[in-house]
C-alpha positions as CSV (number, residue, x, y, z in Angstrom):
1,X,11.4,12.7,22.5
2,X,13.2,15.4,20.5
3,X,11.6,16.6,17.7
4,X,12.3,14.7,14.1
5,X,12.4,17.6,11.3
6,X,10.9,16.8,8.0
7,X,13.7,17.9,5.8
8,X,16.1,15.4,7.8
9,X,13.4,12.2,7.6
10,X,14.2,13.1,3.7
11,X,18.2,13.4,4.0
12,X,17.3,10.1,6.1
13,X,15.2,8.5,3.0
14,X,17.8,10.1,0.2
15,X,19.7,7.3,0.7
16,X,17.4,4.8,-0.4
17,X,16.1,7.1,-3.4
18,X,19.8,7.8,-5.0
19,X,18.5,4.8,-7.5
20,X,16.3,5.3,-10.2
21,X,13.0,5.9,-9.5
22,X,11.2,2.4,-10.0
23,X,13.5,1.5,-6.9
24,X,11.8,3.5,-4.6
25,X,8.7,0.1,-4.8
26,X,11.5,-1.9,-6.1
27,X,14.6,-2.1,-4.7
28,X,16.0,-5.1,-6.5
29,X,15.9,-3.0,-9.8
30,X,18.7,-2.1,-11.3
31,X,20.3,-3.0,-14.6
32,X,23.2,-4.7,-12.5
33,X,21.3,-6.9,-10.5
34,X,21.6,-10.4,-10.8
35,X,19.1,-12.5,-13.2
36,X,16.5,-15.2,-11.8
37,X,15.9,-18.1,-14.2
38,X,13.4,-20.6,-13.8
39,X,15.0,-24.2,-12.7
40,X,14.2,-27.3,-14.9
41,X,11.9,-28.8,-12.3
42,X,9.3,-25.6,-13.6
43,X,9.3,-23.9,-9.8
44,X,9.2,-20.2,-10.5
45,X,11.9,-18.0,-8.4
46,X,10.4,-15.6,-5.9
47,X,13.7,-14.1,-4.0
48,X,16.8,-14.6,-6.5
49,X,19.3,-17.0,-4.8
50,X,17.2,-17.9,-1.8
51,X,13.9,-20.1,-2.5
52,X,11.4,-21.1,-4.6
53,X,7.5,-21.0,-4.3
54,X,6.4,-24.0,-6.1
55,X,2.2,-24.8,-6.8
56,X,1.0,-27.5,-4.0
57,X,0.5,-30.7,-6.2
58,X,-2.8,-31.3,-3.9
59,X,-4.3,-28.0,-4.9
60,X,-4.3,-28.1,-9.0
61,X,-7.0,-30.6,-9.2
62,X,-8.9,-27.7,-6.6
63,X,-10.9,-25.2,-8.3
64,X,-10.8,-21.4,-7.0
65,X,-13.9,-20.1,-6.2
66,X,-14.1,-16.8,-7.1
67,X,-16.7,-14.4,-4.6
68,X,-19.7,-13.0,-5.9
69,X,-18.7,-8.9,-6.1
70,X,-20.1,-6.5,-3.6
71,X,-21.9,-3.3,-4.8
72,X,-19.7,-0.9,-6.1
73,X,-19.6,1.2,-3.0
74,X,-16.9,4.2,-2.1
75,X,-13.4,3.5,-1.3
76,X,-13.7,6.0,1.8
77,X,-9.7,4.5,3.3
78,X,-6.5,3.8,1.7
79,X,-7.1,0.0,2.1
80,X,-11.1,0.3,1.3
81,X,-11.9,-0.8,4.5
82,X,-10.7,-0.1,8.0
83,X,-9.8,-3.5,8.1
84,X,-8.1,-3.2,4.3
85,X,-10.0,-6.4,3.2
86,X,-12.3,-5.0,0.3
87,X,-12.8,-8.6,-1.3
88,X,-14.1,-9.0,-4.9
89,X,-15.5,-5.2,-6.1
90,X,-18.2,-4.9,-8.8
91,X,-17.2,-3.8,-12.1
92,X,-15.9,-4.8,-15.8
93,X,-12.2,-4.6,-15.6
94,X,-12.2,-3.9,-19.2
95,X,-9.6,-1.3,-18.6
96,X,-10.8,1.5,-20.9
97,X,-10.0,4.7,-20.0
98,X,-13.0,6.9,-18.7
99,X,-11.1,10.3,-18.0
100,X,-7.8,11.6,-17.2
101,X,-7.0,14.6,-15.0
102,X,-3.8,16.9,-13.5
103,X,-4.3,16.0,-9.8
104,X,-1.2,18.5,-9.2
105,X,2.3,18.3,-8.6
106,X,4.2,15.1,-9.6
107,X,7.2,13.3,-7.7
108,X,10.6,14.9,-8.2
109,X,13.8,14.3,-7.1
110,X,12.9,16.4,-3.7
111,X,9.3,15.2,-3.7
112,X,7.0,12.3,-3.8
113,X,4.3,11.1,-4.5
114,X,2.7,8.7,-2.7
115,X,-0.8,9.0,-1.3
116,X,-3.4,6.7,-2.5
117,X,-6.3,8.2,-3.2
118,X,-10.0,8.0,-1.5
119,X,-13.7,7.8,-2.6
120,X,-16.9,9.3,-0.7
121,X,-19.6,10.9,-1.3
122,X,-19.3,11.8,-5.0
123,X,-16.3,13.1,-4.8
124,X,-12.4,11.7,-5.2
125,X,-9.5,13.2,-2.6
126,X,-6.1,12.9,-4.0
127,X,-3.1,14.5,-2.0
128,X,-0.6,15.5,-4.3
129,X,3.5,15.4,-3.8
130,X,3.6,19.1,-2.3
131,X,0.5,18.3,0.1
132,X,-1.9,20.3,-1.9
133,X,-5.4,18.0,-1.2
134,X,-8.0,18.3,-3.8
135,X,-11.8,17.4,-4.2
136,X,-13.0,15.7,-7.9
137,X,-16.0,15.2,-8.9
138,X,-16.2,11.6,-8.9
139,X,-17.9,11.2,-12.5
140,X,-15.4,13.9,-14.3
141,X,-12.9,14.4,-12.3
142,X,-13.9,18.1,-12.3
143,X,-11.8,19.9,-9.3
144,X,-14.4,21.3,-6.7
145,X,-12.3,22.4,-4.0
146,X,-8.3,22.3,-3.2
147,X,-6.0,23.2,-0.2
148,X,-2.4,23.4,0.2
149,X,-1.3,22.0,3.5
150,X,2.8,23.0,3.6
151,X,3.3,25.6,6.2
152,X,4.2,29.0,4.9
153,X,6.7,29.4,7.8
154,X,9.4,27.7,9.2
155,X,12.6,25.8,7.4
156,X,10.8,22.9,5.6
157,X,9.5,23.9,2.1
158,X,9.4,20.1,1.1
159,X,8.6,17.1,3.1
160,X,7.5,13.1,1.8
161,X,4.8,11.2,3.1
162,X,1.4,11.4,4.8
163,X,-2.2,10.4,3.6
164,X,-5.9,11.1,3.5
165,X,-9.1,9.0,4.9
166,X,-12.5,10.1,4.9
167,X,-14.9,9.6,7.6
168,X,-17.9,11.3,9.1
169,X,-18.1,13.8,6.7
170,X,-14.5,14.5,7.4
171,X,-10.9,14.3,5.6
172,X,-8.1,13.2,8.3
173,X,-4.9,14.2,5.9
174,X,-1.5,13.5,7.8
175,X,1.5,15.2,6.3
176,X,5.1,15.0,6.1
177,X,5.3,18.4,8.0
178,X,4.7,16.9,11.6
179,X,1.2,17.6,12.1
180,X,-2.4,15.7,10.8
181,X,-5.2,17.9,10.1
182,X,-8.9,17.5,9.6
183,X,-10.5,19.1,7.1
184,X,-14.5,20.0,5.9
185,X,-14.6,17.0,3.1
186,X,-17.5,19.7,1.7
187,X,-15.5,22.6,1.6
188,X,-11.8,21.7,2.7
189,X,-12.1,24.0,5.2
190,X,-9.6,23.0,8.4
191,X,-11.5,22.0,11.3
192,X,-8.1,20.9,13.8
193,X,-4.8,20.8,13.6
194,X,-2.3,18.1,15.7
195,X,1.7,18.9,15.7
196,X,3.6,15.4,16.2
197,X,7.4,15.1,17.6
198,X,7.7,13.4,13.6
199,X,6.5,13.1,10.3
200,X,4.3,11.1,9.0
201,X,5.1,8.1,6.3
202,X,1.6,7.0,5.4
203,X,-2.0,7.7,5.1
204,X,-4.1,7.5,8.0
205,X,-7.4,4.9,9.0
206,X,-10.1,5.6,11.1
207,X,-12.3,3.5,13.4
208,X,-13.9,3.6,16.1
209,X,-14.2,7.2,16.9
210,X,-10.3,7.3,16.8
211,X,-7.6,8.1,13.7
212,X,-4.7,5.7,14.1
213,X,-1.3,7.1,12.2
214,X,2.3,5.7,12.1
215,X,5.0,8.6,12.2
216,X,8.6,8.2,10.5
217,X,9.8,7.2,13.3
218,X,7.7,4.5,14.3
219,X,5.4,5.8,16.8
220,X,1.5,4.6,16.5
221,X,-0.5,7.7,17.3
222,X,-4.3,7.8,18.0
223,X,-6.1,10.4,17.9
224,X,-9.8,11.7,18.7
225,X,-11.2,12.2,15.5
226,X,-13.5,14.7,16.5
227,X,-10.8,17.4,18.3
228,X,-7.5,15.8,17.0
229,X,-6.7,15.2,20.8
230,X,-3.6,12.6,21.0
231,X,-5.2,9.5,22.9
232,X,-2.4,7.9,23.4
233,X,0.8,6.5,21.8
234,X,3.2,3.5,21.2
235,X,6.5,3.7,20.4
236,X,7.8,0.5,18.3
237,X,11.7,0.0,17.2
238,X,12.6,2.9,15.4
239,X,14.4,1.7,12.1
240,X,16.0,4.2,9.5
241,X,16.0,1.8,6.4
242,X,13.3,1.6,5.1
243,X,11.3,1.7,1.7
244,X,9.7,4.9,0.1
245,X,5.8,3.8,0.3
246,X,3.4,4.4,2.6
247,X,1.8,1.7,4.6
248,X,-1.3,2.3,6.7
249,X,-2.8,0.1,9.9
250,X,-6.0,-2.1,9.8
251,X,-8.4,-1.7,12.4
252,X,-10.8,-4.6,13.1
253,X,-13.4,-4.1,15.9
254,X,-11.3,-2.9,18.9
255,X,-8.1,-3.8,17.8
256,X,-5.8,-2.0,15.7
257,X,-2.8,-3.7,13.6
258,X,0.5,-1.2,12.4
259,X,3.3,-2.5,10.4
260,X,6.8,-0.7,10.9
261,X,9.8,-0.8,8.9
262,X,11.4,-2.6,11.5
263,X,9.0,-5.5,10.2
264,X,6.9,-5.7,13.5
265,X,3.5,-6.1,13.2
266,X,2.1,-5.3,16.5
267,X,-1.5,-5.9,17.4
268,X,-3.4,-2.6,20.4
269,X,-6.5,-2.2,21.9
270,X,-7.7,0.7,20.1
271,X,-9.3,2.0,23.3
272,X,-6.2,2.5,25.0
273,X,-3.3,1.2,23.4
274,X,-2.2,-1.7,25.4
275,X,-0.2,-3.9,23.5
276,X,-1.9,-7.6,22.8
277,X,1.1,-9.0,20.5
278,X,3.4,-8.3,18.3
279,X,5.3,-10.6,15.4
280,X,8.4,-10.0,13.7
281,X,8.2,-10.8,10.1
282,X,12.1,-10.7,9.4
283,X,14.2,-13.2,8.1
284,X,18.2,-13.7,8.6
285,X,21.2,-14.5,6.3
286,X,20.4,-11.8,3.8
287,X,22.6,-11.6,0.8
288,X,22.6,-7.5,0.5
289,X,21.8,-4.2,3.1
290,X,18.7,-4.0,0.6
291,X,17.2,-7.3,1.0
292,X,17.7,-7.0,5.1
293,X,15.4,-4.2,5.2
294,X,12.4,-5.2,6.8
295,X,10.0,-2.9,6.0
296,X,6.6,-4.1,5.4
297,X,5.2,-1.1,3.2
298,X,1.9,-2.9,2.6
299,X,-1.0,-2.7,4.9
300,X,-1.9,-5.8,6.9
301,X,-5.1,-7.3,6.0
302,X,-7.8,-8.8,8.5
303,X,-9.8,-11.3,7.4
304,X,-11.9,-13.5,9.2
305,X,-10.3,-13.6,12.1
306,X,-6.1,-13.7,10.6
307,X,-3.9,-11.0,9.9
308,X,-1.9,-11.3,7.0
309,X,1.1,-8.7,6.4
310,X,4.0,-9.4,3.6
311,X,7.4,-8.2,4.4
312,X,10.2,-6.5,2.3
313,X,12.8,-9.0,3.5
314,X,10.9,-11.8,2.8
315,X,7.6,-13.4,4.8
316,X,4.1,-13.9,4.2
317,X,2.2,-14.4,7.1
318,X,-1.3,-14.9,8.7
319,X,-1.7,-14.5,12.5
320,X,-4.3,-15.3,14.6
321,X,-5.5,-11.9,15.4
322,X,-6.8,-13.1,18.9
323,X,-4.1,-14.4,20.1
324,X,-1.0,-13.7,17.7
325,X,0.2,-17.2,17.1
326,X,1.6,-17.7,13.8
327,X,-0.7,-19.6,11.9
328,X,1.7,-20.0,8.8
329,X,4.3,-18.2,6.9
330,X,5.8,-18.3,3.6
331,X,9.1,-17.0,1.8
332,X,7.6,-13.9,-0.2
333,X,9.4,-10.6,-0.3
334,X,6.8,-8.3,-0.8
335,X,6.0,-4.1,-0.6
336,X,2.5,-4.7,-1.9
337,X,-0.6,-5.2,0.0
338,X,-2.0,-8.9,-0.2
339,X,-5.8,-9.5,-1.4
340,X,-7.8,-11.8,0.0
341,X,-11.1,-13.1,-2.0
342,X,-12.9,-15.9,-0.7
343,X,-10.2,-18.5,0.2
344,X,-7.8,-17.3,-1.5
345,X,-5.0,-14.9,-0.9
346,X,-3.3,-12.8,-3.9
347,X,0.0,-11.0,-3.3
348,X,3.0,-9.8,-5.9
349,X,7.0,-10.0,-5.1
350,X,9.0,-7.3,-5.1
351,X,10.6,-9.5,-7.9
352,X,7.1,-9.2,-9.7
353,X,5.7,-12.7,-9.4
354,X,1.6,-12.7,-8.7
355,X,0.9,-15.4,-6.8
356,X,-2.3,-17.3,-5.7
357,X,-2.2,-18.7,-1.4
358,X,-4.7,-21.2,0.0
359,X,-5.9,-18.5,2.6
360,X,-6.2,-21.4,6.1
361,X,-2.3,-23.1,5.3
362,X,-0.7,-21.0,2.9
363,X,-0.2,-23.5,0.1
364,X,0.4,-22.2,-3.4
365,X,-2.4,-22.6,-6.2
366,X,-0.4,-20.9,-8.6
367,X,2.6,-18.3,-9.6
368,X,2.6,-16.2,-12.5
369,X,5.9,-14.1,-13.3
370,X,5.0,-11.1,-14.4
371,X,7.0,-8.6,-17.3
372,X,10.3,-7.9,-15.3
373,X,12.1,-5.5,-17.5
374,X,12.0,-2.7,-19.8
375,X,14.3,-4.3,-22.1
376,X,13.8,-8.4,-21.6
377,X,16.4,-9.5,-24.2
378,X,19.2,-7.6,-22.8
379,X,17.5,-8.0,-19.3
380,X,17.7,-4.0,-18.2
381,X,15.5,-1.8,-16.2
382,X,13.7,-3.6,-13.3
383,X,9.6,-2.9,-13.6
384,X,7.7,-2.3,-9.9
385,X,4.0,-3.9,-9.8
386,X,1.5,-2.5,-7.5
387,X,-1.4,-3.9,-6.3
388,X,-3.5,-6.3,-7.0
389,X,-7.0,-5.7,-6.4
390,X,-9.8,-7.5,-7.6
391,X,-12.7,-5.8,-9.7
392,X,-15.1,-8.0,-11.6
393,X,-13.5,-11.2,-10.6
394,X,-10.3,-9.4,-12.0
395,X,-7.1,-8.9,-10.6
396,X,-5.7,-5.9,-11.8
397,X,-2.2,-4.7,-11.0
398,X,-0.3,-1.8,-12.4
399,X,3.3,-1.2,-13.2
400,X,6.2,1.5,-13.5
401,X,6.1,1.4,-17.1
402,X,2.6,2.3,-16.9
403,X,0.9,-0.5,-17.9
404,X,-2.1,-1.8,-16.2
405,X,-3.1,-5.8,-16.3
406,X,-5.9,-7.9,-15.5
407,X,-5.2,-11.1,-14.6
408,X,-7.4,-14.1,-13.9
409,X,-7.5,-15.4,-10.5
410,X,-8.4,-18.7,-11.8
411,X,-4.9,-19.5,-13.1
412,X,-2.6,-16.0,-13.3
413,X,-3.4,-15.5,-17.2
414,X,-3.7,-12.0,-18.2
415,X,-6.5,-11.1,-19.8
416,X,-6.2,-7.5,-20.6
417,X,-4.0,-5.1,-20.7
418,X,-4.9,-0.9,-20.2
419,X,-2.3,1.8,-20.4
420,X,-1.8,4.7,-17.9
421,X,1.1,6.5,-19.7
422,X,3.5,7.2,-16.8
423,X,4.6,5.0,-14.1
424,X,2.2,4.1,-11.2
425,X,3.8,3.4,-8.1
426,X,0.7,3.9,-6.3
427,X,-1.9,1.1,-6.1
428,X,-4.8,1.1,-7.8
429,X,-8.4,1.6,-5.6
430,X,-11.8,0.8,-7.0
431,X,-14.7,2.9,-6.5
432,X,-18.4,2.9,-8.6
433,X,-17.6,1.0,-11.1
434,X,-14.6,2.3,-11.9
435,X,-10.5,1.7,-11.2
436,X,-8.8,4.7,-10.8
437,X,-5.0,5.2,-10.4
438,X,-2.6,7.9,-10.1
439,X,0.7,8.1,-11.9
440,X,3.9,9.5,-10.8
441,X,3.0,12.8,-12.6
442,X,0.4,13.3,-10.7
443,X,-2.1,12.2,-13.5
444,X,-5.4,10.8,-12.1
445,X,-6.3,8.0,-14.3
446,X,-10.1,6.5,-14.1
447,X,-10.7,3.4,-16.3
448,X,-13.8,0.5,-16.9
């Protein structure tokens, strides 16, 4: 395999970037895109032109329980968990600010930011947009402890992509340089360093001993995390369109679960890498080149037994994780990562519609269109929403604009409203109590 550069994956990803910057987690913005009205009949458009996600008449007379919270614990992976199912987190939600903090260097028009961050053991890691990784302590966001990761050699000064996880007393940070690294989460001292044939799009998760990446070029790496030894590889269908976020596998027990943009979701022994199934979440008859991409940017979930993954080009689905059978699907473009809380499954459409899934069939309890654009008379400037994530029996989401919502689960009502500022393309984690976000300028935002 000949070796992918960093500086052309970004020539490669310009083109998808050319657009104003909310495009890069939205790319249906812009100020000539067609408008979606709701029909008469009151179904709610999810995919202007092409469908409509209506609520399941059987399911409004069916209340949604809402899980008791689990103890506000660290957020030690991008996705929480290794399996990216944190359920319901404890907290308020209120959506005070606590603190802000510089975390670093913002996106640019070379650069991005894109990292979520991670919490353990006191401390918050945040990668920023020119791979400088930094320690804060968790209560004031008080730096302890940074180290720039671009090589000081060589032709690439700038690169996008990569990710932190925490794990055994250890950061595993992989870059957009072509090469992961592990570092002394006490000290950020570098304990190994792994050169890849590409660069990496996405944060890392660990389990099992192993740290499982997905390179720009769609090759699932594992590695040992204990020397940084490659384990062994897969290649999947290497796609060049794709979406600027950062999506990260799920690892549940001995199997591990990477999206691609080619909108595969294949399912590995994480022992050895042998291939158990793999499901394309892609639909045909596209009305533009950006609604055919396929890219699913958020992490699957695994829950109970089902995989659930959202794709760019439109499908919701939940797999069997034992055997890969499909066990339903719905039209919902997506870049977000879905939620799952008790039996219900939360996930937001690239067009910014929060809907509520009956986890087992898929049905719809509800859909709740969310703010759409900057200007709403004159219908200009198309807002991203990431997220959600439930805290306190919230769901809180967060937008380009910089606003930050709380939402019930209950019925999609928004029940408070926070401000960040600057535009978050980066979901929001939960972590002691607290939501934290980072904004595009590299501002690290922790709210009640």
């Amino acid at each position: 395999m000949s070796l992918i550069r960093p500086a052309a994956a970004l020539a490669a990803l310009a083109a998808l970037s050319a657009c104003a910057t909310a495009q890069r987690l939205n790319p249906f913005a812009g100020d000539d895109a067609p408008a979606a009205t709701a029909p008469e009949d009151g179904r709610v458009s999810i995919l202007t032109f092409e469908q409509t996600l209506a609520p399941d008449p059987d399911l409004q007379s069916r209340a949604i329980v809402i899980p008791a919270p689990l103890p506000a614990g660290d957020w030690p992976q991008p996705g929480g968990a290794a399996d990216n199912a944190p359920n319901n987190v404890q907290g308020e939600a209120a959506l005070a600010v606590d603190f802000r903090r510089s975390v670093g260097a913002g996106s640019s028009r070379r650069e991005r930011l894109s990292a979520p961050p991670v919490v353990a053991d006191g401390r918050i890691f945040v990668v920023d947009a020119e791979h400088v990784v930094r320690a804060l302590e968790l209560d004031s966001g008080r730096e302890q402890w940074s180290i720039r990761l671009r090589p000081e050699d060589g032709r690439d000064r700038r690169a996008l992509g990569g990710g932190v996880t925490f794990a055994e007393g250890k950061l595993f940070v992989t870059t957009g340089f072509g090469f992961i690294a592990a570092l002394d989460a006490n000290t950020g001292g570098e304990l190994w360093r792994t050169r890849t044939n590409a660069p990496f799009h996405a944060a890392p998760t660990f389990g099992g001993g192993r740290v499982f990446a997905v390179t720009n070029d769609s090759e699932l790496i594992a590695f040992d995390a204990a020397t940084g030894a490659v384990q062994w590889t897969h290649q999947a269908i290497a796609e060049p369109a794709r979406i600027l976020a950062a999506s990260s596998p799920a690892v549940s027990g001995d199997t591990v679960i990477a999206p691609f943009a080619s909108g595969e979701v294949i399912a590995l022994l994480a022992s050895n890498g042998r291939r158990l199934w793999v499901d394309a979440l892609s639909r045909s008859g596209r009305l533009t080149s950006l609604s055919a991409i396929n890219d699913i940017a958020g992490r699957p979930v695994v829950n109970n037994g089902v995989v659930y993954a959202a794709s760019h080009s439109g499908l919701l689905a939940a797999i069997d994780l034992r055997t890969g059978q499909r066990v339903w699907s719905r039209p919902f473009a997506s870049t977000q990562t879905p939620w799952i809380a008790g039996d219900v499954l939360y996930a937001v459409s690239a067009d910014g519609e929060l809907a509520a899934f009956d986890r087992e069939t898929g049905n719809v309890y509800w859909v709740r269109q969310l703010r759409r654009f900057e200007d709403e008379a004159d219908r200009e400037g198309r807002i991203a929403w990431t997220g959600p994530i439930m805290v306190g029996g919230r769901l809180v989401l967060a937008s380009s604009l910089g606003d930050v919502v709380a939402v019930s689960p209950a019925n999609g009502e928004v029940v408070g409203e926070g401000d960040a500022r600057n535009p978050v393309f980066i979901p929001p984690i939960a972590a002691h109590g607290r939501i934290f976000l980072v904004t595009d300028d590299a501002q690290l935002v922790a709210m009640r």
